[in-house]
C-alpha positions as CSV (number, residue, x, y, z in Angstrom):
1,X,0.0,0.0,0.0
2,X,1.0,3.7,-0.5
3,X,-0.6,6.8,1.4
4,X,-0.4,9.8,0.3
5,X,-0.8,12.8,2.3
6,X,-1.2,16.3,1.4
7,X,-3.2,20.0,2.1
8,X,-5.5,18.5,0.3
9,X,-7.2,15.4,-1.5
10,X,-9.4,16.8,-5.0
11,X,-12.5,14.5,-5.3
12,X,-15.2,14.7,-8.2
13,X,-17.8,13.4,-5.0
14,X,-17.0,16.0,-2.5
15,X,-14.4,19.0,-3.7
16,X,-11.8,19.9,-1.5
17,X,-10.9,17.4,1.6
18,X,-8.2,19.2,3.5
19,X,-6.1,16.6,5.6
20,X,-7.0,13.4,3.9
21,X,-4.9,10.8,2.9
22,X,-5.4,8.9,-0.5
23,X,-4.6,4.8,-0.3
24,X,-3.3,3.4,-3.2
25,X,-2.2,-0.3,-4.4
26,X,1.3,-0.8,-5.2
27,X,0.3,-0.6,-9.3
28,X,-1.6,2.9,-8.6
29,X,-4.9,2.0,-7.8
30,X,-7.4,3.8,-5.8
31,X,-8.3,2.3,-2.5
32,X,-10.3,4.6,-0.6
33,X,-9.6,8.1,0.5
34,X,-8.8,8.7,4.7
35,X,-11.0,11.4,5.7
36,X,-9.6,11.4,9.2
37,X,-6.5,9.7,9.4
38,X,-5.2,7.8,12.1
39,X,-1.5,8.8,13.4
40,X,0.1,5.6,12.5
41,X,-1.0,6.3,8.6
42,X,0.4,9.8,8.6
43,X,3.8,8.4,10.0
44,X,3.9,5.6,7.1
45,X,2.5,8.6,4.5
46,X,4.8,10.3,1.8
47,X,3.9,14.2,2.5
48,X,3.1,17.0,-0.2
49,X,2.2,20.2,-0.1
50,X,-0.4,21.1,-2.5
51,X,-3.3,19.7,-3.5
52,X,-3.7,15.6,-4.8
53,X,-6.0,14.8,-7.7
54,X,-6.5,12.6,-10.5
55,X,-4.8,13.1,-14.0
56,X,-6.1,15.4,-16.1
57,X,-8.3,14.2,-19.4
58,X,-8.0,16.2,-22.5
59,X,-10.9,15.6,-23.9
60,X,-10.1,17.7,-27.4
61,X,-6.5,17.8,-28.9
62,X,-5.1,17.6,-32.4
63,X,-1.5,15.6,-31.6
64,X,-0.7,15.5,-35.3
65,X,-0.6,19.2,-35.7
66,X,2.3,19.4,-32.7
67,X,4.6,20.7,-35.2
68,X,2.3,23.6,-36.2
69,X,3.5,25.2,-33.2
70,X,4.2,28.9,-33.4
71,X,3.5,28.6,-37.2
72,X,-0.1,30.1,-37.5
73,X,-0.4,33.9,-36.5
74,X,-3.1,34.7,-33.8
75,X,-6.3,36.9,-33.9
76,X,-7.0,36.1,-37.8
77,X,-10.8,34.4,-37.3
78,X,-11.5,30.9,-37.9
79,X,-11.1,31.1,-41.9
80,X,-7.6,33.4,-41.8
81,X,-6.7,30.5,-39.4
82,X,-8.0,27.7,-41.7
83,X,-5.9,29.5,-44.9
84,X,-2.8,29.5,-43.1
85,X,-2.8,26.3,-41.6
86,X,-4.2,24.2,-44.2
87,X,-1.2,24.6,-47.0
88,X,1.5,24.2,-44.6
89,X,0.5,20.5,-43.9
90,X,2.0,19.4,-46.8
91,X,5.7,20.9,-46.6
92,X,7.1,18.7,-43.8
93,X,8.4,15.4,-43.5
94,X,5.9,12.7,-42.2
95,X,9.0,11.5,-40.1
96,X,9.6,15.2,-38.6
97,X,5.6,14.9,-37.9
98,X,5.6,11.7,-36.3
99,X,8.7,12.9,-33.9
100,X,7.4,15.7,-32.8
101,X,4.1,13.9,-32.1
102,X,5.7,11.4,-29.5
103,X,7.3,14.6,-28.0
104,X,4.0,16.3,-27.6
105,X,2.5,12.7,-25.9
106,X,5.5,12.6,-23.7
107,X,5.0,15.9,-23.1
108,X,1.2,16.3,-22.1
109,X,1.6,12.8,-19.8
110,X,4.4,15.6,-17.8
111,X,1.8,17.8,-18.1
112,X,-0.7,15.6,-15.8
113,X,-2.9,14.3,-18.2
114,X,-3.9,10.9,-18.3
115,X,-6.4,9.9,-20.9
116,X,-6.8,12.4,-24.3
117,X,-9.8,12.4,-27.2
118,X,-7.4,12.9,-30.1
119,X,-8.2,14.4,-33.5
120,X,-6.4,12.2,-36.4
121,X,-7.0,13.1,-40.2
122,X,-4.0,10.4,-41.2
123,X,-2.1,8.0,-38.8
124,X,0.9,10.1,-38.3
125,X,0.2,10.6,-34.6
126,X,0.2,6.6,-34.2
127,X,3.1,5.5,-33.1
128,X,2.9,8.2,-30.5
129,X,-0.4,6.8,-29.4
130,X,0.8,3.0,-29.8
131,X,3.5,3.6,-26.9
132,X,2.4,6.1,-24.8
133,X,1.3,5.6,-21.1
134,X,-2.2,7.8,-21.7
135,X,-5.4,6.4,-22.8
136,X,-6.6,7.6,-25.9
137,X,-9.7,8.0,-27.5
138,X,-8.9,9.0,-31.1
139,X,-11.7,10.5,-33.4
140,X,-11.0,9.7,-37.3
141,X,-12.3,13.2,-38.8
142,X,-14.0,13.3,-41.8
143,X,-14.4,15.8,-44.3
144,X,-16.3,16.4,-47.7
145,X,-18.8,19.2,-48.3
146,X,-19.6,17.8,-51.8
147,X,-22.5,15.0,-51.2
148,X,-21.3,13.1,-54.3
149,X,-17.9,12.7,-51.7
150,X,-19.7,10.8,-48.5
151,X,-19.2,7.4,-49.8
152,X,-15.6,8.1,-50.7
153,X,-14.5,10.0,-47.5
154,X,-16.5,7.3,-45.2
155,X,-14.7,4.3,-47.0
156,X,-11.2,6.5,-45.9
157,X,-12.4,6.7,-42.9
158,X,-13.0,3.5,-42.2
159,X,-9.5,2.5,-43.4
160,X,-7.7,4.3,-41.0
161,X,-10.2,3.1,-38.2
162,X,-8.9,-0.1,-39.1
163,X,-5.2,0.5,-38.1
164,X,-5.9,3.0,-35.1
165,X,-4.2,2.3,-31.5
166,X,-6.6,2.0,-28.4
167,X,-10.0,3.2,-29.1
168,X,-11.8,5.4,-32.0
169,X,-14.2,6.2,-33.8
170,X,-15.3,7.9,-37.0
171,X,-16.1,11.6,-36.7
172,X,-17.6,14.5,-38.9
173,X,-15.2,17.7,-38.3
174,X,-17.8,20.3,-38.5
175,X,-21.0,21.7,-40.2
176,X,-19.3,23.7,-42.5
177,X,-16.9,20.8,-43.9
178,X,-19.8,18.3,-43.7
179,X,-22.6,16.9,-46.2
180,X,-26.0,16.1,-45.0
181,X,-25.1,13.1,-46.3
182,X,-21.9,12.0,-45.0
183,X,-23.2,13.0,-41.9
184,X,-25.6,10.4,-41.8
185,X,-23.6,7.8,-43.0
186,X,-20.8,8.8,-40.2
187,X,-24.4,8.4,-37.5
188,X,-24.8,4.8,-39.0
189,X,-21.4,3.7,-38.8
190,X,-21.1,5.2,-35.1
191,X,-24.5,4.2,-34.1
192,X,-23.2,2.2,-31.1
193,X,-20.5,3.9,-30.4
194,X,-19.1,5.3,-27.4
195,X,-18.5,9.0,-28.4
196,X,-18.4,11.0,-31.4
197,X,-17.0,14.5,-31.1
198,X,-17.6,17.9,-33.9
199,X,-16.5,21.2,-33.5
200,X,-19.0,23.1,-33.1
201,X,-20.0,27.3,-33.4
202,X,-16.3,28.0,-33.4
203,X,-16.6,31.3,-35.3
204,X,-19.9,33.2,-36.3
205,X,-19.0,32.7,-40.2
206,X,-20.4,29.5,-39.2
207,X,-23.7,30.8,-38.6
208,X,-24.0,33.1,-41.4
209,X,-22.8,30.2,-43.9
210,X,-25.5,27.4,-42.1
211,X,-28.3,30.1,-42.5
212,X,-28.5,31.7,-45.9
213,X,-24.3,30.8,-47.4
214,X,-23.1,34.1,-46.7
215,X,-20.0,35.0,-45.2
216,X,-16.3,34.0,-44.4
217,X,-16.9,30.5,-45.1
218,X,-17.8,31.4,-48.6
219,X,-14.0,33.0,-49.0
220,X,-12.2,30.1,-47.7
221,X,-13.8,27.7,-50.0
222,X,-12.7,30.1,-53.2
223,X,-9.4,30.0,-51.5
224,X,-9.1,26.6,-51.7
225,X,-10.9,27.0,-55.4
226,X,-13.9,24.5,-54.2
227,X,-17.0,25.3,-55.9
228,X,-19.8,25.6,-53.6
229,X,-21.8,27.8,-56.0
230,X,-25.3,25.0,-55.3
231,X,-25.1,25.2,-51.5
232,X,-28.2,27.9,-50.4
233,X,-27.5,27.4,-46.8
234,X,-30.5,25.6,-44.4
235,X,-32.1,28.6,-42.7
236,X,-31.3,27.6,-39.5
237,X,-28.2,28.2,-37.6
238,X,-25.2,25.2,-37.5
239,X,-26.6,23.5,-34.6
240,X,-29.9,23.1,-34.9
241,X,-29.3,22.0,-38.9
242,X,-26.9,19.1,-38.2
243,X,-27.9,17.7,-34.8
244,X,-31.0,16.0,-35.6
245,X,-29.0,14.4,-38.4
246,X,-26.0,13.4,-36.1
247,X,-28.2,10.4,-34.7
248,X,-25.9,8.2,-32.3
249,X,-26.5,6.4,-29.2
250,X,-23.3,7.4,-27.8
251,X,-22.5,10.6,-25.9
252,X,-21.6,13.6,-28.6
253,X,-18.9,15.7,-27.5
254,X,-19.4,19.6,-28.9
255,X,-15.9,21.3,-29.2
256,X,-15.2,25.3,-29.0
257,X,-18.9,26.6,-28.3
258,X,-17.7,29.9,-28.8
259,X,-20.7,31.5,-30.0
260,X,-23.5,28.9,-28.4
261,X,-26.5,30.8,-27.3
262,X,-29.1,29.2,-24.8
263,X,-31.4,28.5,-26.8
264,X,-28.9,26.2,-29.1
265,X,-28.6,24.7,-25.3
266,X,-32.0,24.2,-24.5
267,X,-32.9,23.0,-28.5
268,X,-30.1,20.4,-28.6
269,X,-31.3,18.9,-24.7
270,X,-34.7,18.6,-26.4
271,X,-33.7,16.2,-29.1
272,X,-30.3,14.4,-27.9
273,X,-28.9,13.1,-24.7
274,X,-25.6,12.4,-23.4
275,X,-24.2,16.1,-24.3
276,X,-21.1,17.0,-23.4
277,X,-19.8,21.0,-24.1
278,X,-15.4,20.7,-24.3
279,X,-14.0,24.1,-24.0
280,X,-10.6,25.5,-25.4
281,X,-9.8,28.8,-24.1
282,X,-6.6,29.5,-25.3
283,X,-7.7,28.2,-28.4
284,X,-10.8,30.1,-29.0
285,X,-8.2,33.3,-27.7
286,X,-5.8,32.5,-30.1
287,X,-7.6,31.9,-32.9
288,X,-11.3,34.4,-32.3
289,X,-9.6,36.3,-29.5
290,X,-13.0,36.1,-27.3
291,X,-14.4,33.1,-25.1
292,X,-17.9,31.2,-24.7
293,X,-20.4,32.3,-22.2
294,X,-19.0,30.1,-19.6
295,X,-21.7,31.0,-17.2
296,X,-24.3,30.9,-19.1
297,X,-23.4,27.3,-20.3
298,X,-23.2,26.5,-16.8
299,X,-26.3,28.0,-15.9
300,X,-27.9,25.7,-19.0
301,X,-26.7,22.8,-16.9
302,X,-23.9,21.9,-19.8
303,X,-21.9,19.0,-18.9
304,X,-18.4,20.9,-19.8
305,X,-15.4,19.3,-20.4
306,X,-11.9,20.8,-21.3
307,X,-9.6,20.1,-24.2
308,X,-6.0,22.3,-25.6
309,X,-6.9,21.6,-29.4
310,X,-3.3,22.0,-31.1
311,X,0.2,23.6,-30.9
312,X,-1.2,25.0,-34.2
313,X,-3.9,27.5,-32.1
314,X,-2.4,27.0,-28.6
315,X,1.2,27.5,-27.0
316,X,1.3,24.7,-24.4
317,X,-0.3,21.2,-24.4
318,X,-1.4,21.9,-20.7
319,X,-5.0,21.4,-19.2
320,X,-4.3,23.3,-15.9
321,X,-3.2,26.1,-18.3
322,X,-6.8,26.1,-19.7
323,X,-8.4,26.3,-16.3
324,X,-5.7,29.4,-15.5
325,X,-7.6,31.1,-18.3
326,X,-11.2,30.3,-17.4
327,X,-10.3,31.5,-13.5
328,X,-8.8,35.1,-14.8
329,X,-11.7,35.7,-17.1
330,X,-14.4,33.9,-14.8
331,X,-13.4,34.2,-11.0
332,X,-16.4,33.3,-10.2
333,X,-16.7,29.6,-11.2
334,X,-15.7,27.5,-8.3
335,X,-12.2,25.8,-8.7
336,X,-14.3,22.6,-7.3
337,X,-16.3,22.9,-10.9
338,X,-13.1,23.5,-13.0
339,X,-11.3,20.1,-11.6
340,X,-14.4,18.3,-12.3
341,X,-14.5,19.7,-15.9
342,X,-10.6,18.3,-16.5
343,X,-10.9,15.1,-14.5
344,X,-13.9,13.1,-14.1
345,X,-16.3,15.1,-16.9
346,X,-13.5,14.3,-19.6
347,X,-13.2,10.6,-18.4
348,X,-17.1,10.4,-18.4
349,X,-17.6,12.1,-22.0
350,X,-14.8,9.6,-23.3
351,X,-15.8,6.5,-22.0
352,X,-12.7,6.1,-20.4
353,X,-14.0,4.8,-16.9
354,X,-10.9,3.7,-14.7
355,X,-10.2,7.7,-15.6
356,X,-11.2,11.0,-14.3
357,X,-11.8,10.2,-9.9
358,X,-10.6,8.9,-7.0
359,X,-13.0,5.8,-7.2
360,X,-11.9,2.6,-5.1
361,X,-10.2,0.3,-8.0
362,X,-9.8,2.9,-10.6
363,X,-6.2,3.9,-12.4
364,X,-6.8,7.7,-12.6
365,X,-2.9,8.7,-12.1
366,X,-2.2,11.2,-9.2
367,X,-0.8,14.8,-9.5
368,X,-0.2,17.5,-7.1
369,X,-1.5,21.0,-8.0
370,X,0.7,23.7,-6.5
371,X,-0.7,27.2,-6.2
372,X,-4.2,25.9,-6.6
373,X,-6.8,25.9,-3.1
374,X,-10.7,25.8,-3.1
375,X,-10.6,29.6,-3.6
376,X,-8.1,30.4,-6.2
377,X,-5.4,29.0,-9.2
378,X,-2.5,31.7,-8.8
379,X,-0.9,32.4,-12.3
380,X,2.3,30.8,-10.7
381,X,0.3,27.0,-10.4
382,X,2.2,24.3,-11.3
383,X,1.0,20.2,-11.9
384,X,3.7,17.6,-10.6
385,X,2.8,14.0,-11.4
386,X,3.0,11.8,-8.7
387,X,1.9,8.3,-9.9
């Protein structure tokens, strides 16, 4: 047995347990948690200061974009990001790609994070994924805006499914980039799955584009010289257009949420369960400048989650980096809610169940926030893993 000991002990159950000691197996799993610990368990407990929780789950990240790091310039809008980072992809070696990859896995299990939903569009991010010491959960992203293209793309899709580490499953990438009809042959292919992910109301050029084709969107297609000249948009704004078509029994894992209003909230709880909301912060700041309603997702009783996206829109593969963000521009949210978000929410939205809490059996990794209390995340916070 190992105890460890510390200010305090982070649970998804009951928040801040100051004084506790957490019980482990020798191979790192959870025995109980020691609410009020005898004196002979805190002579034989290893002492931290700081606070003990589970590992981290990033539950949205793009590894295979790792190299993109620095390579993208900020504040451009969805579609100046999409132009610049789309025709760099193909200048750099797949064996550069690949290395950089198992840094950037290496690098976020340093970080505290323990189990990751993982964007792949090829299988360049495998071998990272093959040997690494996280769980993964890696969503094969399809694209195709063209309907005469949803047979094709779903039949790629499928190929790379075949030859994916750990789990997966086939995913459209977002309204914008996706048929009606390959959407519903990605809901019949994923029908029993455990979780499909889409980004979703990342930008407000998605709106304009779903509801009458006007818009941003409609310049980054002529960049890319794709002729869209029969799409009419649907009337209806992103969300409500594709949901009803996204039909999996599954939980669905909405990325960005940027521009989300409550009634998308409230019309999405109507027709779908087992909704989770994943939030990027320094993603949507690097990339819209601005952040979703936090609150007001809350106050619509989202299940939130919280993801990094890439080294493409981000500068650090860190999840307690994202909550730093959401504390500054939010202080209000208790720091109780934001661990739940990056622990047990994630592992929950991904399926990944030995993940995410302090649960007697589970494997959920250990780490010790410094800087972080019931009240506050100081800007100086640092994550230590522990087990």
């Amino acid at each position: 047995m190992r105890f460890l000991a510390a200010d305090a002990v982070y649970s998804a159950e009951s928040g801040f347990i100051p004084g506790a000691v957490l019980v482990l197996e020798e191979n790192g799993a959870v025995v109980e948690i020691l609410r009020d610990p005898q004196d002979s368990i805190m002579e034989k407990a290893q002492h931290f200061s700081g606070v003990l929780a589970p590992g981290f789950v990033n539950a949205h990240c793009h590894l295979e974009l790792s190299h993109m790091m620095g390579k993208v310039l900020m504040h451009t809008g969805f579609t100046g990001f999409a132009q610049s980072l789309i025709p760099q992809r193909k200048f750099i070696p797949d064996e550069k790609i690949e290395a950089i990859a198992i840094e950037a896995d290496e690098t976020m299990f340093a970080n505290g994070i323990n189990g990751v939903g993982d964007i792949s569009n090829v299988a360049l991010s495998f071998a990272a994924k093959r040997n690494s010491k996280m769980q993964y959960h890696t969503f094969i992203e399809l694209l195709g805006f063209n309907p005469s293209l949803a047979q094709q793309s779903l039949i790629g899709g499928k190929e790379l499914k075949s030859i994916t580490p750990q789990r997966s499953s086939l995913s459209p990438h977002a309204p914008y980039s996706v048929s009606d009809d390959l959407m519903k042959l990605i809901a019949e292919a994923e029908s029993a799955s455990t979780v499909v992910t889409i980004h979703n109301q990342e930008s407000q050029a998605e709106a304009a584009f779903s509801i009458d084709a006007s818009g941003a969107m409609q310049e980054l297609y002529r960049f890319f010289g794709t002729d869209i000249s029969w799409y009419k948009g649907y009337g209806v704004n992103s969300l409500q257009h594709y949901l009803p078509l996204l039909k999996t029994n599954g939980n669905l894992l909405l990325v960005h949420n940027t521009f989300t209003a409550a009634e998308d909230i409230r019309f999405a709880n109507s027709i779908r369960k087992n909704l989770y909301w994943c939030l990027c912060p320094n993603a949507n700041l690097y990339i819209e400048n601005t952040l979703p309603d936090i609150p007001m997702l809350m106050n619509e009783g989202c299940a939130l989650t919280i993801g990094t996206d890439s080294l493409a829109s981000n500068h650090s593969l860190s999840v307690l980096d994202e909550l730093k963000v959401i504390h500054k521009a939010f202080p209000e949210i208790p720091i109780a809610d934001l661990l739940k978000w990056s622990t047990y929410n994630g592992a929950q939205a991904l399926g990944m169940d030995s993940l995410g809490s302090f649960e007697s059996g589970k494997c959920p990794g250990v780490i010790l926030l410094t800087g972080v209390d019931a009240e506050r995340i100081s800007v100086d916070a640092r994550v230590v893993r522990v087990v």
